[in-house]
C-alpha positions as CSV (number, residue, x, y, z in Angstrom):
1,X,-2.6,8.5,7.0
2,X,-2.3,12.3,6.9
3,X,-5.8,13.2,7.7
4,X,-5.1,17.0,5.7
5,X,-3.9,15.4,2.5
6,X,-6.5,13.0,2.7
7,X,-9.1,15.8,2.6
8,X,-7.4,17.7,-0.1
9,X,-7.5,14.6,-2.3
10,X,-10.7,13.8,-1.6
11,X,-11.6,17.3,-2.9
12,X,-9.7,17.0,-5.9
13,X,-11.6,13.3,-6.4
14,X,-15.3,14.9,-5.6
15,X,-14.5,17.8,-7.9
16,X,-13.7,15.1,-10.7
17,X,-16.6,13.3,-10.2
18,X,-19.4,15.8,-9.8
19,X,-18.1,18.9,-12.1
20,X,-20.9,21.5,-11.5
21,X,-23.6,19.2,-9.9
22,X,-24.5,15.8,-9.4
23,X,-27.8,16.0,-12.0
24,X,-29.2,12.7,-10.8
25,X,-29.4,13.4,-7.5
26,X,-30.6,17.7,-7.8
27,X,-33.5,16.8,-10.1
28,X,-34.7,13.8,-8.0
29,X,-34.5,14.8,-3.9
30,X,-35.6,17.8,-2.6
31,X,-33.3,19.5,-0.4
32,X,-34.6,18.2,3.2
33,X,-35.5,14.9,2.0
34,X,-32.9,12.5,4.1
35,X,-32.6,8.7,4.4
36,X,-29.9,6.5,5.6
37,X,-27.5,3.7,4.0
38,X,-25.3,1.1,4.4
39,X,-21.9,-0.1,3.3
40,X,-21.8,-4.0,3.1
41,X,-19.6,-6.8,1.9
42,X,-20.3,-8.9,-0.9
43,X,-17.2,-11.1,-0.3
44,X,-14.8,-12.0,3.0
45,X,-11.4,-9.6,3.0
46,X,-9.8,-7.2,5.6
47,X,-11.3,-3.6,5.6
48,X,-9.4,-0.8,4.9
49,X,-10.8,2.7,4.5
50,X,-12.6,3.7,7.7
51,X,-10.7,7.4,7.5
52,X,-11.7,8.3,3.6
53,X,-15.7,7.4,4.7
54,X,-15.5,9.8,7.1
55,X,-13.1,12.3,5.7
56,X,-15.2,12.0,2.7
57,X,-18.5,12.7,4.0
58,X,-17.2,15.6,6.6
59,X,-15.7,17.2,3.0
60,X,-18.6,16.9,0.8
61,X,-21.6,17.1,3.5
62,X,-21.1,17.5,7.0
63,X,-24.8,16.9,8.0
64,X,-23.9,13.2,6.6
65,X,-23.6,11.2,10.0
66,X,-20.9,8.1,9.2
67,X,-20.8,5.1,11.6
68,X,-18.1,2.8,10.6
69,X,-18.2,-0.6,11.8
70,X,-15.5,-2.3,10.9
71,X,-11.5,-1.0,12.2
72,X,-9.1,-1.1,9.3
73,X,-7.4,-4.5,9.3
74,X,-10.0,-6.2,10.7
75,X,-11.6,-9.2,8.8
76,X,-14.8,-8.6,7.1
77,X,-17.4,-11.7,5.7
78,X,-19.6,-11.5,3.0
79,X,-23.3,-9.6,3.9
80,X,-21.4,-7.9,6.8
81,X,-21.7,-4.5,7.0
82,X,-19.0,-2.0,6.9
83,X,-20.5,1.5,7.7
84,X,-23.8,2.9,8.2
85,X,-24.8,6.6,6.9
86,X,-27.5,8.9,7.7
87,X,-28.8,12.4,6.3
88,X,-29.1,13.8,3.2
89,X,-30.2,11.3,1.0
90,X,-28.5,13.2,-2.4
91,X,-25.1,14.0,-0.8
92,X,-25.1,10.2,0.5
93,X,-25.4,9.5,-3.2
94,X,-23.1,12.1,-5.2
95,X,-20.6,10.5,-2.5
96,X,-21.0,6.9,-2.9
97,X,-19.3,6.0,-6.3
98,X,-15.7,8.0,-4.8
99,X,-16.1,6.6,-1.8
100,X,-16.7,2.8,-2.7
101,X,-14.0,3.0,-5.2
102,X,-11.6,4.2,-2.2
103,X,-12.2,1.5,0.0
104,X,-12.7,-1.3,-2.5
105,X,-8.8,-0.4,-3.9
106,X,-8.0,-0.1,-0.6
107,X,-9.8,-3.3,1.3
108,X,-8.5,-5.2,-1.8
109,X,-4.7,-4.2,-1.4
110,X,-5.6,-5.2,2.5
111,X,-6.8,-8.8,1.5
112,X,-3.8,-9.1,-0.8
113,X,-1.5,-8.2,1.5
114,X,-2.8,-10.5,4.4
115,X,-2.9,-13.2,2.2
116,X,0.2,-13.0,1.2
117,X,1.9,-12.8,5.3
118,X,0.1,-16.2,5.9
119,X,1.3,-17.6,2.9
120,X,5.0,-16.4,3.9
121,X,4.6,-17.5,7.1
122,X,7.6,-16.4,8.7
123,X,8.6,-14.7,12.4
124,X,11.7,-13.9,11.0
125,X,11.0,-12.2,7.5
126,X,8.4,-9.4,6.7
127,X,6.1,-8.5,3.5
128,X,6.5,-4.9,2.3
129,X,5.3,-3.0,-0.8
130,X,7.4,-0.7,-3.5
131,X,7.1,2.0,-5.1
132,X,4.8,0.2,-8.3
133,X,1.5,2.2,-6.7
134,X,-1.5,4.2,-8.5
135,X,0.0,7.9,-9.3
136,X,-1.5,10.0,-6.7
137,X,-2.8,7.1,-4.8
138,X,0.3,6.1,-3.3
139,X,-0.3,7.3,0.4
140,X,-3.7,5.3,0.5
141,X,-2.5,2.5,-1.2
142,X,0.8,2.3,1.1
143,X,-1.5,2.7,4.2
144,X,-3.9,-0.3,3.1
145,X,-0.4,-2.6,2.8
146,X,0.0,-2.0,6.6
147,X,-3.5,-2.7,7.2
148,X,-3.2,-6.3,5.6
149,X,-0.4,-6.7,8.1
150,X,2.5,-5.9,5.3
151,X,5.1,-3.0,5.9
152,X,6.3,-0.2,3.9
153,X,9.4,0.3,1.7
154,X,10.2,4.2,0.8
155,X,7.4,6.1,-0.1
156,X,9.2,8.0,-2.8
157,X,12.5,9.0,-4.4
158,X,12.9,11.8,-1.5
159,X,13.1,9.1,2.0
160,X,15.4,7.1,1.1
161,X,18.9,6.0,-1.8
162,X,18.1,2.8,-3.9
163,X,21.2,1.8,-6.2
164,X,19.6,0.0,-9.1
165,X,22.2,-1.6,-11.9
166,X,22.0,2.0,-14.1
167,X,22.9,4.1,-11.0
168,X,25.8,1.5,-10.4
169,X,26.8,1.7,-14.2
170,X,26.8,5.1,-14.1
171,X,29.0,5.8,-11.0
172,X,31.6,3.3,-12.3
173,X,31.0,0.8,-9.7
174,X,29.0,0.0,-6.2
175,X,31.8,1.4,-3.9
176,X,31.6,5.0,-5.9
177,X,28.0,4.7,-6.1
178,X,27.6,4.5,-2.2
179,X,30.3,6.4,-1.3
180,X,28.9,9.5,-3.5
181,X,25.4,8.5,-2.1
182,X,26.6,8.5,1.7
183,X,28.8,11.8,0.9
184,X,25.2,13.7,0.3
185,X,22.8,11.9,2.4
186,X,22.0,12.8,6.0
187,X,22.4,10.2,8.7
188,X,18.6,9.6,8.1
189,X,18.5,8.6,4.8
190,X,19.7,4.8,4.6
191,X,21.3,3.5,1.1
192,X,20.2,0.4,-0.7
193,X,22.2,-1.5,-2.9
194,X,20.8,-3.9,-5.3
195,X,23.1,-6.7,-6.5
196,X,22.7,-10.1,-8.8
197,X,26.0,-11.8,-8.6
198,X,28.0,-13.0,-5.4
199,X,30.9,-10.9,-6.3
200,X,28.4,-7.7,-6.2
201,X,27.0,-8.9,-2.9
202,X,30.7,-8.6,-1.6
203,X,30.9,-5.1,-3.0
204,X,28.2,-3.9,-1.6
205,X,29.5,-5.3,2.0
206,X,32.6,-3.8,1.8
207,X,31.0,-0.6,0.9
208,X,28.8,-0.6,4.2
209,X,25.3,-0.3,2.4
210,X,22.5,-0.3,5.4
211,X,20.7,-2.3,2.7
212,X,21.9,-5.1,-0.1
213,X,18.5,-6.3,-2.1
214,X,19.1,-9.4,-3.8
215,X,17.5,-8.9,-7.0
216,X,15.7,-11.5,-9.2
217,X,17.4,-14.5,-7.2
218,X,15.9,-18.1,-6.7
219,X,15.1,-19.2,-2.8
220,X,18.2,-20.7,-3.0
221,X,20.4,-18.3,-3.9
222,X,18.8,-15.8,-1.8
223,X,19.2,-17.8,0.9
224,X,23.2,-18.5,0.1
225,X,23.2,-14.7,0.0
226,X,21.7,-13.8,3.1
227,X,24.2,-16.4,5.1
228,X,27.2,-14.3,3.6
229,X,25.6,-10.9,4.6
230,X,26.3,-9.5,8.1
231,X,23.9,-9.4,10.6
232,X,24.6,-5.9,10.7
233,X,23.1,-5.3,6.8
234,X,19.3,-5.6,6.2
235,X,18.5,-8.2,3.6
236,X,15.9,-7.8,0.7
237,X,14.8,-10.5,-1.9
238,X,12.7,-8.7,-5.0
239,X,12.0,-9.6,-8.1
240,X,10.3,-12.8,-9.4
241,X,8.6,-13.5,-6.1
242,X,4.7,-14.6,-6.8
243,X,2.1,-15.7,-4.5
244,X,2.9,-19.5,-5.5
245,X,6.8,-19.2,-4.6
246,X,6.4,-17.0,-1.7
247,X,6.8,-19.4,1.3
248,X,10.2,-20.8,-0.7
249,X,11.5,-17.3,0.5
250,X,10.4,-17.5,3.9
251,X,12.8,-19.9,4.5
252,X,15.5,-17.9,3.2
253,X,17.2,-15.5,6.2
254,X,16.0,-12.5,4.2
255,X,14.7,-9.3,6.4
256,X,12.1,-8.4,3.8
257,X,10.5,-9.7,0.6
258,X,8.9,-7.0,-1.3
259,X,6.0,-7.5,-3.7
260,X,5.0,-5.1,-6.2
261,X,1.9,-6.8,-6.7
262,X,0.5,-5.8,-3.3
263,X,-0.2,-2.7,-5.0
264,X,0.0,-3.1,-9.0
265,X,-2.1,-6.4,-9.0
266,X,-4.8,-6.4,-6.3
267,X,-8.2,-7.0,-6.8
268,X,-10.7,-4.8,-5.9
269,X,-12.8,-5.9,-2.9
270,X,-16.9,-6.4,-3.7
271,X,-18.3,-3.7,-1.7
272,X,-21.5,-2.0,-2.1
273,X,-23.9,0.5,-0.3
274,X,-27.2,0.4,-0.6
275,X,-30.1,2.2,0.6
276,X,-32.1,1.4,3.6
């Protein structure tokens, strides 16, 4: 992650949170009183987070010394502990709410993620994620996909050309739509193509698209699409995939199978601090 947007989020996050003052935490501790506290598991999942505990700390109190136990990706069991913080006991406090809800979004999205690789099960194809994150969350959330052992599709409009059915409508037809696409983009930016029909799939072949999704297709005809594609063209199957017909699409030849509910559907990993 980029450690200086991180910060600067955090900020904004903190700021949101604590307004003028944390008024729990003022009227109860004195200024020197400190203590120490720990971030546990209540349930098994892969951590993800270890950067916004200690980004978030160093931003709100610096005198907070973090000890993170646990690398992002790794496997985490219920009662195990995560982190371990020392010094002032109020700033360990007016930090603990953003900072749990962080790494619970993001240790859940991890868990989600890994779960769905084994369930795919495959050398050959790869889990990623789509653009269907948490406005303003999406570097964190894109982050924890790779910690559950998923990949990343673009992270915005800007790093890459998708050519969804109104683009193609609009421009007439694939081959316009690419070659106005390709007449514009640098030779970083690849272009993405997605297609329903086998007729489209030859379109978008003949226009040279670096990448042909095959949109809302069964394992079947996904797989009868990814024979016809060159070896050249990287495959993508979106769109109706689910956690119970994922390994039908491992089988298929596809490069990728992206899942918006990596991102849009996780659940929230039980995490707690408490203090010691």
């Amino acid at each position: 992650m980029n450690l200086l947007k991180l910060k600067k989020q955090l900020e904004g996050f903190f700021a949101e949170d604590i307004g003028d003052f944390d008024a729990t935490s003022t009227f109860i501790f004195s200024e020197g009183q400190t203590g120490s506290a720990v971030i546990r598991a209540k349930e098994d999942g892969i951590f993800a987070g270890a950067d916004v505990v200690k980004a978030g700390y160093a931003v709100l109190d610096p005198r907070v010394t973090v000890q993170v136990l646990k690398r992002d990706g790794e496997a985490i069991s219920r009662g195990e502990k995560a982190a371990v913080l020392t010094g002032p006991i109020a700033s360990i406090l007016t930090g603990e709410r953003v900072v749990l809800n962080l790494l619970q979004r993001m240790s859940g999205i991890a868990t989600l993620t890994n779960q769905a690789v084994k369930l795919l099960n495959s050398d050959h194809t790869k889990i990623c994620d789509t653009r269907k994150t948490t406005p303003g969350l999406r570097m964190i959330e894109k982050y924890a996909v790779r910690c559950g052992g998923g990949y990343n599709h673009r992270f915005g409009l800007y790093d890459g050309i998708m050519l969804k059915d109104n683009h193609i409508a609009s421009a007439g037809s694939i081959a316009e739509a690419v070659q106005k696409a390709r007449a514009h983009a640098g030779h970083m930016i690849k272009i993405e193509v997605e297609i329903e029909t086998e007729q489209q799939l030859h379109e978008a072949i003949s226009a040279r698209a670096d990448i042909i999704m095959f949109d809302n297709r069964t394992p079947d005809e996904a797989a009868a699409f990814a024979a016809i594609t060159p070896e050249s063209i990287i495959t993508e199957a979106s769109g109706g995939i689910t956690l119970e017909n994922l390994a039908d699409y491992g089988r298929t030849g596809v490069n990728y199978v992206s899942l918006g509910i990596l991102t849009h559907s996780a659940k929230a990993l039980d995490l707690s601090m408490n203090v010691e």
